[in-house]
Residue frames relative to the residue before (quaternion, step in Angstrom):
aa qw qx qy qz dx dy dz
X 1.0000 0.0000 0.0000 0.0000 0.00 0.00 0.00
X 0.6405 -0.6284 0.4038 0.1784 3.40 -1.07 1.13
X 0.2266 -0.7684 0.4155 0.4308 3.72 -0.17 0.33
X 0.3941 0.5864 -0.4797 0.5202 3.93 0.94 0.33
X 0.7704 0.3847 -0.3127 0.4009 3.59 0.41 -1.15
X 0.6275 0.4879 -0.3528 0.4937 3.84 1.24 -0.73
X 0.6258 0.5337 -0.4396 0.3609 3.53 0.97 -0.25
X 0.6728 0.4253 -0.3730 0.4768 3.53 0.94 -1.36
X 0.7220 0.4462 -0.4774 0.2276 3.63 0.34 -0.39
X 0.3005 0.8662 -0.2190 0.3338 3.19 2.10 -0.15
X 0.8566 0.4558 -0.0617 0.2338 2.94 0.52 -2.00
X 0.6903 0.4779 -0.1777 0.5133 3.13 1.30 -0.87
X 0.4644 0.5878 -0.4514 0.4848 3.58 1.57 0.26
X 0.2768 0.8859 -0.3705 0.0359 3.68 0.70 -1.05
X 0.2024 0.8094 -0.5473 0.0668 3.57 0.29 0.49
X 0.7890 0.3057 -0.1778 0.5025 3.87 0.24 -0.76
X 0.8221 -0.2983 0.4607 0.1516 3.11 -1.86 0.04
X 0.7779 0.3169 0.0251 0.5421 3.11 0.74 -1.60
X 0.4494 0.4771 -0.3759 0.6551 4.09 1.38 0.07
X 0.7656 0.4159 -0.3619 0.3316 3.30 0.36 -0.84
X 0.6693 0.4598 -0.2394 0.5323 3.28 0.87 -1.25
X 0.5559 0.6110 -0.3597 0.4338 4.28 0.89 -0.49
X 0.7309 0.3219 -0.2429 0.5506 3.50 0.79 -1.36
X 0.3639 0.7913 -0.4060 0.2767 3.82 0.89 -0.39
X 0.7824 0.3430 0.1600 0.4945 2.69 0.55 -2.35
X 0.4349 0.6074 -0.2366 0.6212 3.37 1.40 0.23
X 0.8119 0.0304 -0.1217 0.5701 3.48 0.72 -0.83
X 0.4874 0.5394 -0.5623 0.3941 3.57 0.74 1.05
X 0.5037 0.5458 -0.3790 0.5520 3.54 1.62 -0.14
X 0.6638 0.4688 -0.4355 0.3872 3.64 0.57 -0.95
X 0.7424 0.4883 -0.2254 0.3996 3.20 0.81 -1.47
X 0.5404 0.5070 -0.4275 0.5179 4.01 1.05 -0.53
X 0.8057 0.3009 -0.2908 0.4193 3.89 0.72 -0.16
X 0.9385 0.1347 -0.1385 0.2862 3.11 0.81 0.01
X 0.2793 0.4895 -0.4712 0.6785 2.93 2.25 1.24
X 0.2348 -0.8378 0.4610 0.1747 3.57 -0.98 1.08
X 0.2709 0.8700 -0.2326 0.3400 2.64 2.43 -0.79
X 0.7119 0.3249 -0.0254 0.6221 3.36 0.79 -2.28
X 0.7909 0.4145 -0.4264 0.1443 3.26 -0.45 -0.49
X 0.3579 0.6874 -0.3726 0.5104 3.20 2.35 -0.53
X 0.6653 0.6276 -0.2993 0.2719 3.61 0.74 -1.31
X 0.5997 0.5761 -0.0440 0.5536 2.94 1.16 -2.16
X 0.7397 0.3121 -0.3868 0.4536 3.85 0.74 -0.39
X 0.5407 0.6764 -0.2319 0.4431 3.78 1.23 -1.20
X 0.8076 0.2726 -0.2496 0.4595 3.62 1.33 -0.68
X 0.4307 -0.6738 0.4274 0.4217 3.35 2.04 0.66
X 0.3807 0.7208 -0.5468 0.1911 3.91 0.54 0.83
X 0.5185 -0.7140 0.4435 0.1568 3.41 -1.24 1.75
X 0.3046 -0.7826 0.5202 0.1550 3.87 0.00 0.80
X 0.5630 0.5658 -0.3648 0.4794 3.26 0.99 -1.51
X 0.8313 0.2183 -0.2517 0.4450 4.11 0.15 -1.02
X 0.4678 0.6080 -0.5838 0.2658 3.80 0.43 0.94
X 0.2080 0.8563 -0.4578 0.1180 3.34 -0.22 0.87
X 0.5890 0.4413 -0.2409 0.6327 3.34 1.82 0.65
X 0.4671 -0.6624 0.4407 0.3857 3.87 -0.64 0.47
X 0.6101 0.4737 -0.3495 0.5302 3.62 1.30 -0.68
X 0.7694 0.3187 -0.4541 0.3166 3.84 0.19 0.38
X 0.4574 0.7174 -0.4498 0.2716 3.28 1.79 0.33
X 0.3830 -0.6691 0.4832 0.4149 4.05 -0.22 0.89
X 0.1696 -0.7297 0.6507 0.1239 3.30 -1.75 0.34
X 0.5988 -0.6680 0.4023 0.1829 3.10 -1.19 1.24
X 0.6150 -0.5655 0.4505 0.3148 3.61 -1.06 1.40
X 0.1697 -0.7738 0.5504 0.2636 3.69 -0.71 0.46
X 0.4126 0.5127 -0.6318 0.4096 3.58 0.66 0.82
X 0.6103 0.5985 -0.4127 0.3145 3.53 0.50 -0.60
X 0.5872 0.5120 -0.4221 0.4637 3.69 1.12 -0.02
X 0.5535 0.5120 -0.4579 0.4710 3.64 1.52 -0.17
X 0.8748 0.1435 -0.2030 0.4158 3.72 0.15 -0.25
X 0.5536 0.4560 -0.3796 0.5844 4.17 1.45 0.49
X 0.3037 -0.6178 0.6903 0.2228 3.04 -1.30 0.36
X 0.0086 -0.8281 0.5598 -0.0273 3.75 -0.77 1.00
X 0.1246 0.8195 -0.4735 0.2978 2.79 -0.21 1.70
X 0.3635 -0.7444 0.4468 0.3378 3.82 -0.44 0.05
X 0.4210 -0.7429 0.4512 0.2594 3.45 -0.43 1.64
X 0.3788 0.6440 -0.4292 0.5075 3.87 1.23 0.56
X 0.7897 0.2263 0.0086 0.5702 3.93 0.65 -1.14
X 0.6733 -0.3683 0.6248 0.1438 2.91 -2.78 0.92
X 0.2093 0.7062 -0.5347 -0.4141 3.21 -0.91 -0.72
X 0.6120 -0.6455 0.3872 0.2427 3.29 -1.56 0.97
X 0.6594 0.1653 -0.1741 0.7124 4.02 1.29 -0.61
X 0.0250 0.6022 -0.7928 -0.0905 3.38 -1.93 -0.31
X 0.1450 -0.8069 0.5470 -0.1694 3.24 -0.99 1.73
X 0.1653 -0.8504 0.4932 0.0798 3.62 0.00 1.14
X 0.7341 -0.3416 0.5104 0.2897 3.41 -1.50 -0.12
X 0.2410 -0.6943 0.5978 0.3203 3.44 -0.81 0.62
X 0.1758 -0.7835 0.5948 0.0381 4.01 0.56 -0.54
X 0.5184 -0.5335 0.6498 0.1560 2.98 -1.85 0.53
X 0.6351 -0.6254 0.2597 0.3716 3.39 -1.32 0.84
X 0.6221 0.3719 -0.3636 0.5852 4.36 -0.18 0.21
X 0.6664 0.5294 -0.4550 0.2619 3.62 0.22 -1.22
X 0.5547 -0.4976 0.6139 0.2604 3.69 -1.52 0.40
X 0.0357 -0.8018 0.5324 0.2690 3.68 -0.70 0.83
X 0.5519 -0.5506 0.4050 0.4777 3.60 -1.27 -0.31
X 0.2284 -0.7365 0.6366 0.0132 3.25 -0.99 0.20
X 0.2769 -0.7185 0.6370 -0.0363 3.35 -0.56 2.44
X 0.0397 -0.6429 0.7514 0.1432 4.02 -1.14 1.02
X 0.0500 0.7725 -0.6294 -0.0671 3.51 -1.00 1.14
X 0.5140 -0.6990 0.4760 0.1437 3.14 -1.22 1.52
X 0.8076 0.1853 -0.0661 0.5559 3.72 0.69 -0.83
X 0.0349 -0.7800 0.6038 0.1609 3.53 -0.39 0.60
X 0.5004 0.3868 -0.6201 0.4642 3.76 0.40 0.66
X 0.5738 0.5957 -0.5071 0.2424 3.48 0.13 -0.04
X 0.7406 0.4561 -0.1489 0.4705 2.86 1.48 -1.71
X 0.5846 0.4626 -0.4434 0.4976 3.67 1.40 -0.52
X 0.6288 0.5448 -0.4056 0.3786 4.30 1.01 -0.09
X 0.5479 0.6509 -0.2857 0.4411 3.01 1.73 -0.97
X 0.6745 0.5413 -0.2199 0.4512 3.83 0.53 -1.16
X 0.6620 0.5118 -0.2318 0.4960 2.99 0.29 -2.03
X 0.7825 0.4284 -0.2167 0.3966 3.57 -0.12 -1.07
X 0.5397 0.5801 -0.2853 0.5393 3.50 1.27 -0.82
X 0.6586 0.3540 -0.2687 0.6072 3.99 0.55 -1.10
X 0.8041 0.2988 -0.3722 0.3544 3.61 -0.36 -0.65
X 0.4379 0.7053 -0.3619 0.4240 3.75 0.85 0.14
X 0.8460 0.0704 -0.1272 0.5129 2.82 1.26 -1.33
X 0.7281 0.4031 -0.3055 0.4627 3.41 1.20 -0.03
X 0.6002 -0.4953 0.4475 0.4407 3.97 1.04 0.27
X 0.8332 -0.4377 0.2130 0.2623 3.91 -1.23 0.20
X 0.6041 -0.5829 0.3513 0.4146 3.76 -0.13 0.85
X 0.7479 0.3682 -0.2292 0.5026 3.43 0.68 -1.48
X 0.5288 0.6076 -0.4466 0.3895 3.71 0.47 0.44
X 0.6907 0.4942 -0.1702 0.4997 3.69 1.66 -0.70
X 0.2142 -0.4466 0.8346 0.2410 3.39 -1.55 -0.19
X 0.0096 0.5794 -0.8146 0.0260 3.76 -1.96 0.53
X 0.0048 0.6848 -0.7143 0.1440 2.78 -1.03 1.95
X 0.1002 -0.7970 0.5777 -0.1452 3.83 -0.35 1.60
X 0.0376 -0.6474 0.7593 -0.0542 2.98 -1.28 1.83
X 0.1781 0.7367 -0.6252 0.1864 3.28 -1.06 1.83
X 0.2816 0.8454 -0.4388 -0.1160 3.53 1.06 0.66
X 0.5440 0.5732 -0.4277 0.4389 3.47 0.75 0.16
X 0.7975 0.3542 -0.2736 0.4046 3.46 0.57 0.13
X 0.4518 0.4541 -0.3763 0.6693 3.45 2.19 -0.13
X 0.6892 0.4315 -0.4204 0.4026 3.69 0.47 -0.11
X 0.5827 0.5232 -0.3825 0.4903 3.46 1.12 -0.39
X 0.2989 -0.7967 0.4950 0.1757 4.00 1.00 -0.67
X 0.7247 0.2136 -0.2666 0.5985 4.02 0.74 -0.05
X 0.4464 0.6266 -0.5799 0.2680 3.87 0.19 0.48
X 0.5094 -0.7509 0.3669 0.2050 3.51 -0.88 0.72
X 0.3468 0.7652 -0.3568 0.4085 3.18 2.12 -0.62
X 0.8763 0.3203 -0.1099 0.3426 3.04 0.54 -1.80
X 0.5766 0.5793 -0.4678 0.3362 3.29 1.34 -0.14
X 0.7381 0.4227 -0.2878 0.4402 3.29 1.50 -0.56
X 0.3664 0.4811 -0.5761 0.5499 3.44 1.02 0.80
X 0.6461 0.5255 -0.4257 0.3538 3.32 -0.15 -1.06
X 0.7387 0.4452 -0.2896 0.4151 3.68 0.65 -1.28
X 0.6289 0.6155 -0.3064 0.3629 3.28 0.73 -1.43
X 0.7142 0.5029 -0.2492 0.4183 3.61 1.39 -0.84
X 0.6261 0.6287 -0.2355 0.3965 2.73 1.36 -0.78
X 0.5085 0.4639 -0.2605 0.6771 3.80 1.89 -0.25
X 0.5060 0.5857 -0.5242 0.3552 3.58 0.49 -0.39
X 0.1537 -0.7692 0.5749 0.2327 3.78 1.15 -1.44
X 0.2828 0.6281 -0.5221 0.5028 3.99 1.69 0.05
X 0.3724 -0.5495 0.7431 0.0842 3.29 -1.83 0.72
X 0.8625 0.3373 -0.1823 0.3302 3.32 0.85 -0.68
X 0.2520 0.7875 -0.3165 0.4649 3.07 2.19 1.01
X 0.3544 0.7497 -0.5371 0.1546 3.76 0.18 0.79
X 0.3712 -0.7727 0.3460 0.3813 2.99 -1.25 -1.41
X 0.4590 -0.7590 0.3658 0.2818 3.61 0.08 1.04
X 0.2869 -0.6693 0.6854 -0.0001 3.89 -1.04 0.90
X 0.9041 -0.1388 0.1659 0.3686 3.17 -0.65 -0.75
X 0.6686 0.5458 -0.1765 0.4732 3.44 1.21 -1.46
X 0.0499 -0.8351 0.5478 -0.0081 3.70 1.11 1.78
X 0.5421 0.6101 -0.4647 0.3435 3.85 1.09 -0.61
X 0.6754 0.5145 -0.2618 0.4589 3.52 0.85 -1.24
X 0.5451 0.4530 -0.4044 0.5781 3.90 1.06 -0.25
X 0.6840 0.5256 -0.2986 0.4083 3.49 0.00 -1.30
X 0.7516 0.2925 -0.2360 0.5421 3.77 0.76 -0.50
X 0.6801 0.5033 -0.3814 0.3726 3.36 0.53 -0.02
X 0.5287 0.6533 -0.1590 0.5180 3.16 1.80 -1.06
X 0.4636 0.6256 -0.2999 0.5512 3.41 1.53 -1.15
X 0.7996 0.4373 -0.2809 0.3007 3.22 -0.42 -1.47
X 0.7894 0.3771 -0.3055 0.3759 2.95 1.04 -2.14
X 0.3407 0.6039 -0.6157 0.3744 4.31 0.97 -0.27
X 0.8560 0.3934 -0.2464 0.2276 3.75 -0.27 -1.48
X 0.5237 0.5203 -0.3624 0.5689 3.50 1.39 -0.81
X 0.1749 0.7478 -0.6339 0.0918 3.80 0.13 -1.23
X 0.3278 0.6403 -0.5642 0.4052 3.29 0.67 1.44
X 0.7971 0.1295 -0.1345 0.5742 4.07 1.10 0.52
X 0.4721 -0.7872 0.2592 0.3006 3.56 -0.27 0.54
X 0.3461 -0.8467 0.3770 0.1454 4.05 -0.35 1.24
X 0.0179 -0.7952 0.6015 0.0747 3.64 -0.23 0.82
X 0.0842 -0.5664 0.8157 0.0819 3.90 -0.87 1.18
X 0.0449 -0.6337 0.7708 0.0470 3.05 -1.99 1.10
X 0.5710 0.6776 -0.4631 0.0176 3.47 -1.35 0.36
X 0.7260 -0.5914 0.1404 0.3217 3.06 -1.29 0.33
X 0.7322 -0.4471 0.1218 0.4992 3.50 -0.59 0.84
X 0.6804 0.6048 -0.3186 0.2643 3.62 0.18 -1.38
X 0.6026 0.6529 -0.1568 0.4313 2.82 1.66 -1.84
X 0.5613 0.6322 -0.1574 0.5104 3.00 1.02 -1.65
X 0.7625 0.2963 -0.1682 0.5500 3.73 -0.11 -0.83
X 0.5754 0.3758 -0.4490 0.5710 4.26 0.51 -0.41
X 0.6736 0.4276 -0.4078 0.4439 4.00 0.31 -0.47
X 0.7474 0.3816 -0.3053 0.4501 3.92 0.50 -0.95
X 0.5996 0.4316 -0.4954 0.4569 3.65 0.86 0.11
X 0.7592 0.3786 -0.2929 0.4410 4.00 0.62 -0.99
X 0.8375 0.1379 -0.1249 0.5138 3.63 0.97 -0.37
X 0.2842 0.6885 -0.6580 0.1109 3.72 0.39 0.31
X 0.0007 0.5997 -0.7795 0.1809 3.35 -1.86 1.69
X 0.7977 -0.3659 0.3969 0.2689 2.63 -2.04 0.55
X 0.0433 -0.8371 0.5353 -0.1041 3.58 -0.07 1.30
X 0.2517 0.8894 -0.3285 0.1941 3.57 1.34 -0.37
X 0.8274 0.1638 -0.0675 0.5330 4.14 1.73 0.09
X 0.3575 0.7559 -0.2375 0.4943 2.07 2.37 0.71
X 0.1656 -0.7752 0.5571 0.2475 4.45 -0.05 -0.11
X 0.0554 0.8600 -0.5073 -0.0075 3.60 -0.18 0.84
X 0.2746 -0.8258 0.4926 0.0004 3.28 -0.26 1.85
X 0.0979 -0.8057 0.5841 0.0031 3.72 -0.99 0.63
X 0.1826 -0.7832 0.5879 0.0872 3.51 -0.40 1.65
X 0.5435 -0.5845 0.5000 0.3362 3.97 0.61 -0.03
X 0.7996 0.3633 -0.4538 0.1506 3.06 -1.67 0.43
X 0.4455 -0.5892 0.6340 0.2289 3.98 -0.83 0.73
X 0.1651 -0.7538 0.6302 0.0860 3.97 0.40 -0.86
X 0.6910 -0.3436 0.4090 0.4870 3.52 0.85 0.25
X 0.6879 0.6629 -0.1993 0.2183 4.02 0.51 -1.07
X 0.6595 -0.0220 -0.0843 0.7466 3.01 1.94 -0.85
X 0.5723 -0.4191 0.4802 0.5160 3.45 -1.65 -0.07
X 0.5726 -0.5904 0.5272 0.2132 3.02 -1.89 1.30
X 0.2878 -0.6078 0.7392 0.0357 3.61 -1.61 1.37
X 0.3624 -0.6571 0.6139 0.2450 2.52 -1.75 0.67
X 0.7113 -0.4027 0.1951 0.5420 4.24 -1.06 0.77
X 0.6682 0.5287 -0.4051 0.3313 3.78 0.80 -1.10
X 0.6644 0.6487 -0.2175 0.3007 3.41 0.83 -1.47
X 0.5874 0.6366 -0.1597 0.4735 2.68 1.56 -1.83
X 0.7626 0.3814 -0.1734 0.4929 3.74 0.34 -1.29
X 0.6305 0.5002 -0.3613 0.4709 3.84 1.01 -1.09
X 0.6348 0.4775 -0.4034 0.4541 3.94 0.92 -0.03
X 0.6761 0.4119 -0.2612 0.5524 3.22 0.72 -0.93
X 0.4746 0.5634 -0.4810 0.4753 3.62 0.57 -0.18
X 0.7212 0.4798 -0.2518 0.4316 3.42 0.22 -1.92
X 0.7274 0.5347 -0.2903 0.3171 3.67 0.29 -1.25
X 0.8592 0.3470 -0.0906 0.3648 3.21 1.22 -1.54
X 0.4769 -0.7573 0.3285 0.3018 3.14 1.46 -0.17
X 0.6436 0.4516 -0.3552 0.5057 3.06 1.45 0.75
X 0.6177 -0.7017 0.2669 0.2342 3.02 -1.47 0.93
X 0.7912 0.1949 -0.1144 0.5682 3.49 1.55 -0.06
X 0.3505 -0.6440 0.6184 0.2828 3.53 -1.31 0.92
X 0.1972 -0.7193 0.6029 0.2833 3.41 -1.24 0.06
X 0.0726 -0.7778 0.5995 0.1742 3.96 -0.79 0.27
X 0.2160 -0.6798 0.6854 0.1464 3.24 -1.87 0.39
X 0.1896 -0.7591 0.6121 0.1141 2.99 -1.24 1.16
X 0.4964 0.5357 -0.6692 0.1371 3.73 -1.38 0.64
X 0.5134 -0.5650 0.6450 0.0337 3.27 -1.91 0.22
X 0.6051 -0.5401 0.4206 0.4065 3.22 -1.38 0.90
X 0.5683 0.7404 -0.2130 0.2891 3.30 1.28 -1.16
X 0.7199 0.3634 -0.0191 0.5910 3.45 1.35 -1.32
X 0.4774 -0.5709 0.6286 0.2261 3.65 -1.66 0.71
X 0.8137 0.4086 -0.1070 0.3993 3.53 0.89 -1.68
X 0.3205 -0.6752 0.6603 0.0738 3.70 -0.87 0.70
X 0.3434 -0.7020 0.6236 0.0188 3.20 -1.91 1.06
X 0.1548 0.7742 -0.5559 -0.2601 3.65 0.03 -0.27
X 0.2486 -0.6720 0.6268 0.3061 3.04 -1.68 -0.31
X 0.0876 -0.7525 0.5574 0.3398 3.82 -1.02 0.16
X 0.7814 -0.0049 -0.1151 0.6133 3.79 -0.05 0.75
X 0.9064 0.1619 -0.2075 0.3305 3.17 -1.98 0.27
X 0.6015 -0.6122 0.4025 0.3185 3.83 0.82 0.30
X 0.5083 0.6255 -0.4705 0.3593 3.21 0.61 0.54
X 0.1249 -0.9057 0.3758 0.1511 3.96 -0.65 0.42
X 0.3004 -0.6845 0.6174 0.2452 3.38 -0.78 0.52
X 0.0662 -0.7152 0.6851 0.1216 3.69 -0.76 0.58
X 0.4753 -0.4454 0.5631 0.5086 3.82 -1.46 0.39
X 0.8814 -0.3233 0.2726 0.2105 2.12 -2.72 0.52
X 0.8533 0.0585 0.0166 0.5178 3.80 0.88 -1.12
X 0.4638 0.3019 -0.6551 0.5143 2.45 0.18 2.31
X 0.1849 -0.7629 0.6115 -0.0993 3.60 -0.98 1.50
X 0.3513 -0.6920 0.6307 -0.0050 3.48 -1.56 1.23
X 0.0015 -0.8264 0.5493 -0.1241 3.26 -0.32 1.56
X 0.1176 -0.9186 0.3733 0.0548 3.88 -0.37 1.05
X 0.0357 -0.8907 0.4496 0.0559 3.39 0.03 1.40
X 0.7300 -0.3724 0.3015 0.4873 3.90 -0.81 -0.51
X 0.5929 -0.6773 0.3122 0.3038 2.77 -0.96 0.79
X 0.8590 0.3202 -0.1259 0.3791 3.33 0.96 -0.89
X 0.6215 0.4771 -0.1073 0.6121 2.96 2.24 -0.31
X 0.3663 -0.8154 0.4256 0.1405 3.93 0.29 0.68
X 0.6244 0.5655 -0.0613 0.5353 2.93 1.45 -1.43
X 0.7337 0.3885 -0.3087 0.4642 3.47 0.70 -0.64
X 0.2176 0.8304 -0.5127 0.0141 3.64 -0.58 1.19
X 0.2716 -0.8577 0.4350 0.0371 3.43 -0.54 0.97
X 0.8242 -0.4837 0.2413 0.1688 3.81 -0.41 -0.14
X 0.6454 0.1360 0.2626 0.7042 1.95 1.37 -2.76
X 0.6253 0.3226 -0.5799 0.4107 3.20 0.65 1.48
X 0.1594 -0.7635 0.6246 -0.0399 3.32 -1.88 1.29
X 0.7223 0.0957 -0.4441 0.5215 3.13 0.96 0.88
X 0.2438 0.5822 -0.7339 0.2512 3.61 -1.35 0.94
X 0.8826 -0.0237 0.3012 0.3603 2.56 -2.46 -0.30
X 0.1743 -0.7776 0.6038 -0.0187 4.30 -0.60 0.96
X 0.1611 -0.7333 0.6476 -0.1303 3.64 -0.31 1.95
X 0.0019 0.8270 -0.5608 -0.0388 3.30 -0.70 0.59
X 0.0798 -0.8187 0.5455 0.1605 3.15 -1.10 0.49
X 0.1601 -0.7792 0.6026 -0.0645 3.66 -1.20 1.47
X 0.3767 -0.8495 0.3603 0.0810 2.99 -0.06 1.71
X 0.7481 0.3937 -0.1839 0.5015 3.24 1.41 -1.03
X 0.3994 0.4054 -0.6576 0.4936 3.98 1.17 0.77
X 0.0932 -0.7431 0.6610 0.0477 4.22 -0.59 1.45
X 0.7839 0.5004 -0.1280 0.3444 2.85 0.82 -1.05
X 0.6318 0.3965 -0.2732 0.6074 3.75 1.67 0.37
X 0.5838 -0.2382 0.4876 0.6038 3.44 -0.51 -1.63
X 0.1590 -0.6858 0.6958 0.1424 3.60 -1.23 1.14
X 0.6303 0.6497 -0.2082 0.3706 3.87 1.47 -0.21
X 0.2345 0.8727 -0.4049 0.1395 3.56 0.87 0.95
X 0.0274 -0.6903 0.7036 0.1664 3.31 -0.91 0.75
X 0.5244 -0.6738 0.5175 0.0554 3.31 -1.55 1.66
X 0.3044 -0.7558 0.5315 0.2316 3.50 -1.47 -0.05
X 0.3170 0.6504 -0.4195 0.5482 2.97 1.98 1.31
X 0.1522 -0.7401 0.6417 0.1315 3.38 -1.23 1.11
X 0.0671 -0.8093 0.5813 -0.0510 3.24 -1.08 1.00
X 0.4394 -0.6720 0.5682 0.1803 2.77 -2.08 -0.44
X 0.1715 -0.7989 0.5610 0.1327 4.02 -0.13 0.86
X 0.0670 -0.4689 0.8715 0.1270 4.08 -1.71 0.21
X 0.6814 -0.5169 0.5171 0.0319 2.36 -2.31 1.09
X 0.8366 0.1645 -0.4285 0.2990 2.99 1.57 0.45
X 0.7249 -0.2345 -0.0561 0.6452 3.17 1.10 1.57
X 0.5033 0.5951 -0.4642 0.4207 3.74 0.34 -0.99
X 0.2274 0.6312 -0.7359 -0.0915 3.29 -1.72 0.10
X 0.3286 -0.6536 0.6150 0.2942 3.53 -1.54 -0.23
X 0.4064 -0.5632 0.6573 0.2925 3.88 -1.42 0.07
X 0.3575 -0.7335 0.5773 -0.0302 2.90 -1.09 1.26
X 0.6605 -0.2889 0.3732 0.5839 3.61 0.66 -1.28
X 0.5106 -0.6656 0.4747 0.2662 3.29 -1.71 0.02
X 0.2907 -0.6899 0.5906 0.3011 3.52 -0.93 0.53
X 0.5863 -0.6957 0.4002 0.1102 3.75 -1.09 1.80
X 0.6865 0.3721 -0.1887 0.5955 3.49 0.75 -1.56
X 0.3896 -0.5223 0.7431 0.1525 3.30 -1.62 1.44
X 0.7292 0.4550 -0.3668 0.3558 4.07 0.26 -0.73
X 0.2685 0.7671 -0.5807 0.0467 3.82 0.32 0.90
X 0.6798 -0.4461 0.2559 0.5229 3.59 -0.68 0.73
X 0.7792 0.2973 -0.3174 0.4514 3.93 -0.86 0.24
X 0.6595 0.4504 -0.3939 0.4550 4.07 0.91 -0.84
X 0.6935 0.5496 -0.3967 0.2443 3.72 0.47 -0.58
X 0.4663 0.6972 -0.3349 0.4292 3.54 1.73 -0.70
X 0.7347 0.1684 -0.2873 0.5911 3.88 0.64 -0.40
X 0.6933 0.4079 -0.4349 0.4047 4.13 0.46 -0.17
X 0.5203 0.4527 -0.4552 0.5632 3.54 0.94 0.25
């Protein structure tokens, strides 16, 4: 057995502390040899291998650097490539995934953790900017996730909000199986102004983002509207990225639970390098064990907040692509 192949079967076992931090450090060795992407990184920042002997001192790779590198293990094909949805001029990233059971184990497993069995749901998804775009990973994992539901009445909605708004109707009153709207914010806010109803058995998921389309809210606003419209007492939100395999959710107030092997690490804001203990809100590094086949070692341009016991929340974005360690490979 491959050591890649003993890892993925690894990951999704996760129970302790010490698994986590074992398989960690396990694939920062795979990936220092055979992501060139990172190891250029790891060499450019004059980092001491010999003293890594914790998952929190393993460095993590600038996530702009997936906008202009191709990160990939010089070992693999990849089988999908998933981009950024972005704003108009902007440069998107661009995910190369080598194993797409991983990523369909990675998800799948990631939703039923926190929401209970596929076939227990309907998934009704408004994302039309990102089904119109056709490579976004959001939707590939909606698409699947629905596709386990085994619901006929799992799709996804574009434009035709009347045909949601009545179906959503119905399913609130029957509430004979549980209903998960997901989408992205904008969407999310063009539906509660033209049709807000009595949603109240309804699960209303929020993946973030304005795209440019409306004026940026902050998570409260965002949820205190949809709250108001739908008549329910919580928004729910998913977190991942083109960048990531693994998903967070939240079920009310922004806070996340991420699976077992994927970990929230909080450094300075302005310094990457500078990590302390007793700080829990900065600059949000993340680590996704199951992206083997890229960089499981990311340091985000999300500013955040961590608890001690895993949860964290997003706070805001950090503006400047040029934080001390990302400019060495984009120069």
């Amino acid at each position: 057995m491959s050591l890649e192949t003993n890892i993925h079967k690894r990951i999704f076992a996760i129970k302790e502390e010490n698994e986590f931090n074992e398989l960690a450090l396990e694939l920062f060795q795979y990936q220092l040899k055979h992501c060139a992407v990172y190891r250029e990184y790891c060499t450019l920042i004059k980092c001491n291998v010999e003293k890594i002997h914790s998952y929190v001192d393993i460095p993590f790779l600038p996530i702009e650097l997936f906008k202009t590198h191709q990160i990939l293990s010089d070992e693999k094909q990849a089988q999908l490539v998933f981009e950024s949805s972005g704003t108009t001029g902007s440069i998107n990233a661009k995910h190369y995934i080598a194993d797409e059971t991983l990523y369909k184990e990675s998800f799948i497993q990631s939703f039923i953790n926190a929401y209970g069995s596929l076939d227990e749901w309907h998934i009704l998804a408004l994302l039309p900017s990102y089904v119109e775009k056709g490579n976004a990973s959001l939707v590939y994992m909606c698409k699947e996730l629905m596709n386990l539901t085994k619901s006929e009445l799992s799709q996804f909605y574009l434009h035709d909000m009347a045909s949601l708004a009545s179906t959503l109707k119905d399913l609130n009153e029957a509430n004979n199986r549980k209903t998960l709207l997901i989408g992205v914010s904008y969407a999310l806010l063009d539906f509660a102004e033209n049709f807000p109803q009595s949603l109240e058995n309804i699960t209303i998921m929020e993946t973030g983002g304005m795209k440019g389309r409306r004026k940026e809210l902050t998570k409260k606003e965002l949820h205190d509207t949809l709250k108001a419209a739908f008549h329910v007492s919580q928004i729910h939100s998913e977190y991942g990225m083109t960048e990531l395999l693994s998903q967070a959710y939240s079920d009310g107030a922004g806070i996340y639970t991420p699976p077992a092997w994927m970990k929230i690490i909080v450094t300075d804001i302005y310094d990457p390098f500078e990590k302390n203990e007793s700080l829990s809100t900065g600059r949000m590094n993340i680590i996704d064990l199951a992206n083997i086949y890229s960089c499981s070692f990311i340091g985000s341009s999300d500013m955040g907040k961590s608890y001690s016991d895993g949860r964290f929340e997003i706070i805001g974005r950090i503006d400047s692509a040029t934080l001390r360690g990302c400019n060495l490979m984009i120069e």
